[in-house]
C-alpha positions as semicolon CSV with decimal commas, in nm:
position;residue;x (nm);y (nm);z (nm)
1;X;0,000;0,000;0,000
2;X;0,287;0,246;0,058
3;X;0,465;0,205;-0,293
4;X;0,153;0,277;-0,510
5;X;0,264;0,527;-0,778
6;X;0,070;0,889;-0,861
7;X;0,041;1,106;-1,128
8;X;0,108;1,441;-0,917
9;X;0,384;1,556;-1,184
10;X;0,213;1,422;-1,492
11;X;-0,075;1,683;-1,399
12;X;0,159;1,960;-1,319
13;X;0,343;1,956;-1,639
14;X;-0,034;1,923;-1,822
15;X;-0,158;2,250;-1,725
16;X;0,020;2,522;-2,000
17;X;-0,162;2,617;-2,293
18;X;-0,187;2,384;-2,621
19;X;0,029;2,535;-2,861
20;X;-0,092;2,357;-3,164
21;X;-0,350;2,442;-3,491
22;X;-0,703;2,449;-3,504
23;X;-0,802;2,199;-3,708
24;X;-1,190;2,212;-3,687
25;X;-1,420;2,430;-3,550
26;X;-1,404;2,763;-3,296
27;X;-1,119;2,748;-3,128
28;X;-1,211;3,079;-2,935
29;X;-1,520;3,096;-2,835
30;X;-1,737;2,764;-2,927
31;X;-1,607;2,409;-2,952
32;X;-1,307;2,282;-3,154
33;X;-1,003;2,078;-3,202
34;X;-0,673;2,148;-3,127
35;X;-0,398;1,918;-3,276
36;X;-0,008;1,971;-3,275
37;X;0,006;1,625;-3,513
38;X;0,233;1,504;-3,218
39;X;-0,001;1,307;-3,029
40;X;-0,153;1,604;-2,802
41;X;-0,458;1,655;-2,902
42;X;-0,821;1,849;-2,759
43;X;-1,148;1,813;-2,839
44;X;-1,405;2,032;-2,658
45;X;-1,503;2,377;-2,551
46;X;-1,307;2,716;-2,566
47;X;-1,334;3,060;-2,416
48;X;-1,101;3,370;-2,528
49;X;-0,899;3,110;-2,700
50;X;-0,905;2,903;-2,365
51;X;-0,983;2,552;-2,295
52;X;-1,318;2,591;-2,101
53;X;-1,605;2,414;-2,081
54;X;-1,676;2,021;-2,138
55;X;-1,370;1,902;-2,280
56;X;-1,117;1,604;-2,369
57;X;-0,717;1,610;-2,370
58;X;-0,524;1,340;-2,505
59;X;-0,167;1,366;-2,445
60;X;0,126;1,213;-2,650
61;X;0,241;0,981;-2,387
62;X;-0,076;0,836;-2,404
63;X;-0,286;0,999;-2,086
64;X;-0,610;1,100;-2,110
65;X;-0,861;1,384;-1,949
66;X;-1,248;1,389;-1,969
67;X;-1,441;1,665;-1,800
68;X;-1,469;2,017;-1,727
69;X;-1,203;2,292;-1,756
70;X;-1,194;2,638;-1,675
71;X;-0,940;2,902;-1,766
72;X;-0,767;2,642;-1,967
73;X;-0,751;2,455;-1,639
74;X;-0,904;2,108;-1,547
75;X;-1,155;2,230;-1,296
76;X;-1,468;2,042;-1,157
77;X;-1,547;1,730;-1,232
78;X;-1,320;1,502;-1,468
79;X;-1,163;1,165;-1,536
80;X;-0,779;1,148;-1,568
81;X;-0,611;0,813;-1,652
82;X;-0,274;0,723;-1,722
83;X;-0,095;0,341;-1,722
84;X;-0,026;0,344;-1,329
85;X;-0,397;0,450;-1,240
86;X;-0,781;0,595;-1,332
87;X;-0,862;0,881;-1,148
88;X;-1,227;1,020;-1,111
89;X;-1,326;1,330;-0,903
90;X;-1,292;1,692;-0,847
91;X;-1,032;1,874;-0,979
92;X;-0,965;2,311;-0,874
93;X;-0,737;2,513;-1,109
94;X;-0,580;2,206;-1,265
95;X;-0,496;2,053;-0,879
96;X;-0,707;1,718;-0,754
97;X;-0,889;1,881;-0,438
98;X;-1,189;1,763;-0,283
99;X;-1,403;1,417;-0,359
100;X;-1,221;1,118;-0,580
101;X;-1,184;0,746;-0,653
102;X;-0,831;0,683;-0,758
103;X;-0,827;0,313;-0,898
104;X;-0,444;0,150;-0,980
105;X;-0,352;-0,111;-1,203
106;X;-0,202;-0,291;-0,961
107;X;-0,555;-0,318;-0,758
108;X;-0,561;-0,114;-0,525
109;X;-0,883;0,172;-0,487
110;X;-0,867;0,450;-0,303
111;X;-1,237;0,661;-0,222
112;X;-1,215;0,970;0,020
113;X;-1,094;1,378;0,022
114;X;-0,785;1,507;-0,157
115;X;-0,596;1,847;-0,093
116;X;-0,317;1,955;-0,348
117;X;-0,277;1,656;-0,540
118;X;-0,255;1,418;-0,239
119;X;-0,511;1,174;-0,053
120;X;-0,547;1,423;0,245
121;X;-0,855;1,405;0,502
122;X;-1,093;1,132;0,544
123;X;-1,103;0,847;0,302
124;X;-1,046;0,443;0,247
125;X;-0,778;0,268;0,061
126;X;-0,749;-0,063;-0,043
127;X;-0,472;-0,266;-0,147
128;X;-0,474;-0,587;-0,383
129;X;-0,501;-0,824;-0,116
130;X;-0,838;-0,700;0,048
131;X;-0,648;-0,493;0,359
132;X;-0,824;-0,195;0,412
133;X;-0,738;0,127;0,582
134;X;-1,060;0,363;0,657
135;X;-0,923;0,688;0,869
136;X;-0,772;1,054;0,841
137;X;-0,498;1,092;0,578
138;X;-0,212;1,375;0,620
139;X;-0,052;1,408;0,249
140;X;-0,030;1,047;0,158
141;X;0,015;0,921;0,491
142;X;-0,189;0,747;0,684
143;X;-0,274;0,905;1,027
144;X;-0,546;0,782;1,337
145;X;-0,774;0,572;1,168
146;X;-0,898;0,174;1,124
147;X;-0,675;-0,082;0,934
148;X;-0,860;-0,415;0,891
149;X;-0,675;-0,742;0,757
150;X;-0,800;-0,912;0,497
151;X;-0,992;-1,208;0,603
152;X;-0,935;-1,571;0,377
153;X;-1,291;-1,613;0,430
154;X;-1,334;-1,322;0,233
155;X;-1,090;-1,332;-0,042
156;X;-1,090;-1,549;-0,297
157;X;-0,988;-1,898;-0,208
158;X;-0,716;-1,910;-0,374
159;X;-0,654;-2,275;-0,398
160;X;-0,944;-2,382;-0,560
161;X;-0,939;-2,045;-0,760
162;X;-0,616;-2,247;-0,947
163;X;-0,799;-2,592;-0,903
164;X;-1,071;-2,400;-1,126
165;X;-0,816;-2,269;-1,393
166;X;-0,655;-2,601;-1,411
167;X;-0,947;-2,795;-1,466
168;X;-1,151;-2,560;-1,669
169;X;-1,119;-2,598;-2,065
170;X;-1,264;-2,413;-2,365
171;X;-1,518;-2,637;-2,529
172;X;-1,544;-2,889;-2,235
173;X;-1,809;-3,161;-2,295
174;X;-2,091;-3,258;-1,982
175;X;-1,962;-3,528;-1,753
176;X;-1,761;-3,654;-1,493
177;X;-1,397;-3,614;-1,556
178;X;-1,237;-3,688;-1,224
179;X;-1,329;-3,919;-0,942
180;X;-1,600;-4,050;-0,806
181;X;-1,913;-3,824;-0,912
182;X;-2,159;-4,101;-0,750
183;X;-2,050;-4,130;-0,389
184;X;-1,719;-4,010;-0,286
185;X;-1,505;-3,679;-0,424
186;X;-1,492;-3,607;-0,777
187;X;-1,493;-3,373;-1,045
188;X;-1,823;-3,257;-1,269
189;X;-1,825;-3,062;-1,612
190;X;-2,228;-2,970;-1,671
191;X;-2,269;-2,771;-2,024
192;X;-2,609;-2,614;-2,147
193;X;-2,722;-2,365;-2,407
194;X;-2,892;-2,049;-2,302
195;X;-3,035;-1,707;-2,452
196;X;-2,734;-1,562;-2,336
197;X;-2,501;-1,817;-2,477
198;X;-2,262;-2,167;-2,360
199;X;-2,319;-2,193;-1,977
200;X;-2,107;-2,397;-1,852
201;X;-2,094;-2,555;-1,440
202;X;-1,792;-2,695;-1,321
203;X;-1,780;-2,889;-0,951
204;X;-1,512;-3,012;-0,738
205;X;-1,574;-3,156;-0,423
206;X;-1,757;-3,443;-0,267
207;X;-2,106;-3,652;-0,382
208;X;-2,366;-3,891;-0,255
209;X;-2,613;-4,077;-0,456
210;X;-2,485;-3,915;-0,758
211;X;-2,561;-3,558;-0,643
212;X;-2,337;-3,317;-0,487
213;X;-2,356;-3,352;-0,114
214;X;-2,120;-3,198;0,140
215;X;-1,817;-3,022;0,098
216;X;-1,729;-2,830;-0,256
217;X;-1,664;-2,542;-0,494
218;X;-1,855;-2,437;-0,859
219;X;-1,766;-2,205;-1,085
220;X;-2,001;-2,117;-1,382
221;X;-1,883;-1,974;-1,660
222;X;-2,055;-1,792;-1,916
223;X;-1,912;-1,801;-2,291
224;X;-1,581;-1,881;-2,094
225;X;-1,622;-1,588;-1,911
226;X;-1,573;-1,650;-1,503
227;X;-1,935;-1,544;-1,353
228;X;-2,023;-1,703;-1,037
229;X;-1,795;-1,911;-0,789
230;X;-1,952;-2,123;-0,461
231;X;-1,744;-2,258;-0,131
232;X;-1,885;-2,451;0,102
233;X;-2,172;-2,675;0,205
234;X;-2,414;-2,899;-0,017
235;X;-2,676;-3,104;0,094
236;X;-2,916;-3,326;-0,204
237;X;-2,729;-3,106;-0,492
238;X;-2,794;-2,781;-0,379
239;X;-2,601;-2,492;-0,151
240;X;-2,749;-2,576;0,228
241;X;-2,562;-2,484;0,516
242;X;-2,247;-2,266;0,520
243;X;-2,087;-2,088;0,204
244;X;-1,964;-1,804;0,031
245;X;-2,040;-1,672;-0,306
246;X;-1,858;-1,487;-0,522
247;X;-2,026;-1,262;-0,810
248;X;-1,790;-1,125;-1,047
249;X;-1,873;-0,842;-1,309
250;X;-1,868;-0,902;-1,674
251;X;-1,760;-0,593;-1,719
252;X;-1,417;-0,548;-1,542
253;X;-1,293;-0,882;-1,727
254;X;-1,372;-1,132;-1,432
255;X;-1,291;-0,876;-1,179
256;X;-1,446;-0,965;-0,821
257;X;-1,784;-0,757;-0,772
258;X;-1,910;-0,824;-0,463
259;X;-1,984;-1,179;-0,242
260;X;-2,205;-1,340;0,024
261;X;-2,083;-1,535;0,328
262;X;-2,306;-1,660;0,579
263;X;-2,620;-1,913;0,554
264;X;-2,795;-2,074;0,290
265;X;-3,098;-2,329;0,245
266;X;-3,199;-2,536;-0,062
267;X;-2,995;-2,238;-0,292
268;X;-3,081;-1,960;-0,129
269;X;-2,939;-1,712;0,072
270;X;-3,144;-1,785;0,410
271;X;-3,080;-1,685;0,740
272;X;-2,740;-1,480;0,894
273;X;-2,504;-1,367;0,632
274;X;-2,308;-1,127;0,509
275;X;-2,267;-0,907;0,134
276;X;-1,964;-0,700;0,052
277;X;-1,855;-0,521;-0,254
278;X;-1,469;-0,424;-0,343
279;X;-1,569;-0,089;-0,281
280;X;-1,549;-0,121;0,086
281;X;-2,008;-0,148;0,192
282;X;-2,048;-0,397;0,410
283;X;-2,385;-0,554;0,446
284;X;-2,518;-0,747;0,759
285;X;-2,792;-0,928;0,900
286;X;-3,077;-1,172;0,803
287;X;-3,216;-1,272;0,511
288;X;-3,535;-1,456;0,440
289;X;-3,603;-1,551;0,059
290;X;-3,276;-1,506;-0,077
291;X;-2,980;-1,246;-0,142
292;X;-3,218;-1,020;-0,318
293;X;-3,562;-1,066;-0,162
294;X;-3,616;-0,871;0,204
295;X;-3,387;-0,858;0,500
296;X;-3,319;-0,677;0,763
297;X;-2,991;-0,537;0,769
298;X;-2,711;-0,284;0,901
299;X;-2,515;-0,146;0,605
300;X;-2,178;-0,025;0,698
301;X;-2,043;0,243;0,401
302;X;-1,649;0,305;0,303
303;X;-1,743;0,640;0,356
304;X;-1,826;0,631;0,721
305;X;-2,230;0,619;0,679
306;X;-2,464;0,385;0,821
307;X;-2,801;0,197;0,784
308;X;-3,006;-0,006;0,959
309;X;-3,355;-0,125;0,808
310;X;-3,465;-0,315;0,589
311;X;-3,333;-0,368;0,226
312;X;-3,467;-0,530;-0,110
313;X;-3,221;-0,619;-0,365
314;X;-2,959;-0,497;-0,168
315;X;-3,088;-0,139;-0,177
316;X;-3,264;0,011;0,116
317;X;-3,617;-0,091;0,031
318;X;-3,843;-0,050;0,385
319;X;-3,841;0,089;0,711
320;X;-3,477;0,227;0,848
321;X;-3,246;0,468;0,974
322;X;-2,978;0,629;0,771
323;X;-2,689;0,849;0,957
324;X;-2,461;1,002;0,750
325;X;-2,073;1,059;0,848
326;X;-2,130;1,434;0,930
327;X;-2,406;1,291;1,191
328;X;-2,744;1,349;0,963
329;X;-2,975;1,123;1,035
330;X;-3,269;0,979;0,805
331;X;-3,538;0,792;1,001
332;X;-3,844;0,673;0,824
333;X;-3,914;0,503;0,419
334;X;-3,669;0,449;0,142
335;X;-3,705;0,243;-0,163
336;X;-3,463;0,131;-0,434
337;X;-3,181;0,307;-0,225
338;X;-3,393;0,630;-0,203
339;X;-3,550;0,831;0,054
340;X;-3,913;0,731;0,002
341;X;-4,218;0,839;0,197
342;X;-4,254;0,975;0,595
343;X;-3,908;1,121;0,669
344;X;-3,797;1,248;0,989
345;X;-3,420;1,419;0,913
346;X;-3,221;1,526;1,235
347;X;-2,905;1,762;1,076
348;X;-2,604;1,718;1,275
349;X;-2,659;2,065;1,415
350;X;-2,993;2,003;1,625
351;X;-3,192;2,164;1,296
352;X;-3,516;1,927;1,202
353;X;-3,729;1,843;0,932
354;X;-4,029;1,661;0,882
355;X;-4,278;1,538;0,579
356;X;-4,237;1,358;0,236
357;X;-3,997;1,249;0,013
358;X;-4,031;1,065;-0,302
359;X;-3,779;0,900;-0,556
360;X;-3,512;1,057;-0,313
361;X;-3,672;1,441;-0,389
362;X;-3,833;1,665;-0,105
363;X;-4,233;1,707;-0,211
364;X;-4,408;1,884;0,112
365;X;-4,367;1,903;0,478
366;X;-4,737;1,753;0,483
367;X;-4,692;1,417;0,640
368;X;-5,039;1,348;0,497
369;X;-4,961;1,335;0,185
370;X;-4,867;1,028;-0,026
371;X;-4,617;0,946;-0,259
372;X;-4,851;0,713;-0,449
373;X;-5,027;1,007;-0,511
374;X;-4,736;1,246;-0,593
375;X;-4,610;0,954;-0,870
376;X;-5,002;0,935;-1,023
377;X;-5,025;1,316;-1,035
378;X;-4,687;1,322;-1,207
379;X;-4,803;1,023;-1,443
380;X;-5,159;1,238;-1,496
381;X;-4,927;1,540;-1,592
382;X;-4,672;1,330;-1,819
383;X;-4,980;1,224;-1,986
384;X;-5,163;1,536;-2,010
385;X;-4,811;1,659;-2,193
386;X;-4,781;1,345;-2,413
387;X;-5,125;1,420;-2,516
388;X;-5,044;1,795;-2,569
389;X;-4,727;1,656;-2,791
390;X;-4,942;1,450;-2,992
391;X;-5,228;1,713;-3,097
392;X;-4,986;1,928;-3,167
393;X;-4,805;1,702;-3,411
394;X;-5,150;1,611;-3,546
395;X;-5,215;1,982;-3,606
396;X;-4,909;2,001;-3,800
397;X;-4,963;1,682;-4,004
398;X;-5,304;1,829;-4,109
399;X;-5,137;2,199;-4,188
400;X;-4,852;1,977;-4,379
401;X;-5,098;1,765;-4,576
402;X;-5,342;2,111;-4,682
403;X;-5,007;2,330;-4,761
404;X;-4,891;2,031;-5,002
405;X;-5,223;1,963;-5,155
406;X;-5,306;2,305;-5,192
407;X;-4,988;2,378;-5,405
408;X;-4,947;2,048;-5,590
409;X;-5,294;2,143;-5,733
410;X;-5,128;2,482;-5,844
411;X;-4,857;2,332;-6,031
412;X;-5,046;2,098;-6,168
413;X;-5,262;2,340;-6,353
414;X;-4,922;2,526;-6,441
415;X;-4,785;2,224;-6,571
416;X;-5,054;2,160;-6,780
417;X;-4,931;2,528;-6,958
418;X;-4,650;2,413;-7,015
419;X;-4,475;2,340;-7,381
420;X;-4,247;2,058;-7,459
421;X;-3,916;2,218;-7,476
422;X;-4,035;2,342;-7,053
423;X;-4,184;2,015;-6,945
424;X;-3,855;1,879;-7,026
425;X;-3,695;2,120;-6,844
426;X;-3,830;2,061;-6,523
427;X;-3,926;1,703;-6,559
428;X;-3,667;1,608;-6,260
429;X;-3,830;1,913;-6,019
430;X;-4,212;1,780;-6,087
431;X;-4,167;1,417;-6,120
432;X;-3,972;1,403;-5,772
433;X;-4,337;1,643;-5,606
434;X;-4,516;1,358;-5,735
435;X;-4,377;1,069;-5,684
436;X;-4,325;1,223;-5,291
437;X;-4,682;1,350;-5,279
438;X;-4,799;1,006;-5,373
439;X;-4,589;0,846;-5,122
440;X;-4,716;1,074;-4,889
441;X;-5,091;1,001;-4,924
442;X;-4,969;0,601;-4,887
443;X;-4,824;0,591;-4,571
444;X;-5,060;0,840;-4,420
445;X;-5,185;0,523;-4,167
446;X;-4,885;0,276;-4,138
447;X;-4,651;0,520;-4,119
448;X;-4,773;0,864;-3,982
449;X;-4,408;1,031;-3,960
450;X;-4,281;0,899;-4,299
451;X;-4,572;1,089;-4,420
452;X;-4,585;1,404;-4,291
453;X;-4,210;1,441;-4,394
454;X;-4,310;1,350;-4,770
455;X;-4,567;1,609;-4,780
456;X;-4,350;1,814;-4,639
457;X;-4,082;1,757;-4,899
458;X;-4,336;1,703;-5,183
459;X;-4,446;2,118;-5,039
460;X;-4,100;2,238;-5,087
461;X;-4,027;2,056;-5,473
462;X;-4,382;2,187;-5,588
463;X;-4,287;2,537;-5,441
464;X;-3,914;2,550;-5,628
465;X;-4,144;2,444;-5,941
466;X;-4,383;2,689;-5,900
467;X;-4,141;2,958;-5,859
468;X;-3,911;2,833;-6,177
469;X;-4,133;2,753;-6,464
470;X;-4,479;2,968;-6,384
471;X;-4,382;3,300;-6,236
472;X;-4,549;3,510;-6,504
């Protein structure tokens, strides 16, 4: 944890002016690109010839910066990576100050306050091998604060994380391939074909009466893709008793998510247990149907807040009180994660406030009220503005279809006027009216928006005709 690398310099030296060509756009006042054709390169917003604005910087040793800039300064929020690390947070005249997630390559995250272009004030690293360090920070260093070990309950297991890698090969076929799969300790390949794609299960560990029954360890894999890994206890082929999962995100290439230690019954999460995700939330307490159906829970957050309710899909989802690490405190109804419904909010300075909060927004201090009925009256209103939208459009359409049937009718008769030598001339002009006009009047029911544009276009052609071959 004490030899990870930063990118202090690398942002010092980034903060002069591009001195490079504008290659496309407004590269004073509006957005642009600046390129010196050496690898630096800009895309985004400028001011007085400033970078300012929403903005992206690609530099020629290959770092990158996506966000906001000011003064030709990165300033607000942005994302800066480089090879050693991805950093995302706020940045204040080009310096990293305030609220960021630095994450390294070599695994380690750190989430908390920064001052100057150091981790300084209250934040949470953690290294590569699950230690975590939750506390004050003092440029870099770590000062009065909690370090917690990594537990090998928690982290992988690594053993059978190489017994899996070993054992596991692309384009395996269903079966038993080592062992006794019937009663004794052996090793079980299942393969199936899904929506998603080639699912495969593979088992190690012990069996009785052909199905796996006490201890053992699964991995699935999905299109050879590490998803899901199980330790522990088995009882008439499924999870029952004591065990840990493992769910890993598709999206990080394998990387470790979050996992579930504690109880389980017939497959499902039942009874004590435990969820944590690498991002340092800890989850507690009882669950009833499964990982995702209700519990009741404490929820300890990497940043130093609390909760204790009840949850539903992981998310607050019930009846519970949320404290903050500045001391706020949220007693009453949350759903999906959100404050939701009678709220009772104690600020850490003795200041209170009462009444109802939906989808996480203040709506009234009248306790009284519901947020059923706040949603409908917002659904009444969306609807009453959909409808709005659609008259509107319809009133167009109409005004469309009477402006191009009005003036087809026009050049019609003018075309009728006209000689050979002129009909030739702006054979091209009509025929393409018509043939739109035509279209127009087919599609008027299957294909409402198709239409309106042909008349539309059908209009204009007529109107170029008209004004081309019979102003006389």
């Amino acid at each position: 944890m004490k030899k990870l690398l930063f990118f202090v310099l690398l942002l010092l030296n980034y903060q002069s002016p591009i001195l490079a060509k504008c290659i496309k756009g407004d590269c004073q006042n509006g957005p642009g690109i600046y390129d010196d054709s050496k690898g630096n390169k800009y895309i985004g917003n400028f001011k007085d010839g400033d970078r300012h604005g929403e903005g992206s910087m690609t530099w020629d040793v290959g770092d990158t910066y996506k966000g906001q800039w000011v003064n030709n300064k990165m300033h607000g929020k942005g994302t800066y990576k480089t090879k050693l690390l991805t950093y995302t947070g706020n940045f204040t005249a080009g310096i990293i100050e305030g609220q960021g997630t630095a994450k390294y390559t070599n695994g380690a995250t750190y989430v908390g306050e920064w001052k100057n272009n150091n981790r300084h004030g209250q934040g949470t690293i953690i290294d590569n091998k699950g230690n975590k360090f939750t506390g004050q920070f003092i440029n870099n260093k770590q000062g009065k604060g909690v370090f917690t070990k990594a537990n090998p309950l928690i982290g992988k297991n690594k053993n059978n994380e190489n017994r899996f890698k070993k054992t596991f090969n692309r384009g395996s076929k269903s079966g038993c391939i080592k062992g006794n799969c019937e009663n004794g300790e052996g090793t079980l390949i299942n393969v199936f074909n899904t929506k998603r794609g080639e699912l495969t299960l593979l088992y190690i560990g012990e069996f009785k009466d052909k199905k796996r029954h006490g201890k053992g360890a699964e991995a699935s894999y999905l299109n050879n893709l590490l998803r899901r890994e199980y330790h522990g206890d088995y009882k008439d082929d499924y999870f029952h008793g004591k065990g840990k999962k493992i769910f890993h995100d598709k999206l990080h290439n394998g990387a470790t998510d979050k996992y579930y230690v504690g109880e389980w019954r017939e497959g499902k999460a039942i009874g004590n247990g435990t969820v944590v995700w690498t991002t340092g939330r800890k989850l507690t307490g009882t669950f009833y149907k499964g990982i995702n159906s209700y519990a009741e829970v404490t929820i300890n957050y990497s940043s130093g807040s609390k909760y204790v309710g009840a949850v539903k899909n992981l998310f607050m989802d019930g009846k519970g009180v949320y404290t903050k690490a500045n001391g706020d405190t949220y007693n009453g109804f949350f759903k999906q994660g959100m404050l939701h419904g009678k709220m009772e909010v104690v600020y850490a300075n003795g200041e209170k406030k009462t009444g109802l909060w939906c989808r996480g927004k203040f709506i009234t201090t009248n306790r009284n009220d519901t947020c059923e009925r706040v949603i409908a009256s917002e659904k009444q209103k969306q609807k009453e503005r959909q409808a709005a939208k659609i008259r509107k459009w319809d009133e167009q359409f109409k005004k469309d279809k009477i402006n191009a049937t009005q003036i087809m009718k026009k050049a019609q008769k003018c075309y009728s006027t006209l000689n050979k030598v002129q009909r030739s001339q702006a054979s091209t002009l009509w025929g393409n009216a018509l043939i739109d006009f035509n279209r127009a009047k087919k599609f008027e029911i299957s294909k409402p928006s198709v239409s309106r544009s042909l008349y539309f276009t059908s209009y204009r052609q007529a109107q170029s005709f008209m004004n081309m071959m019979c102003r006389r």
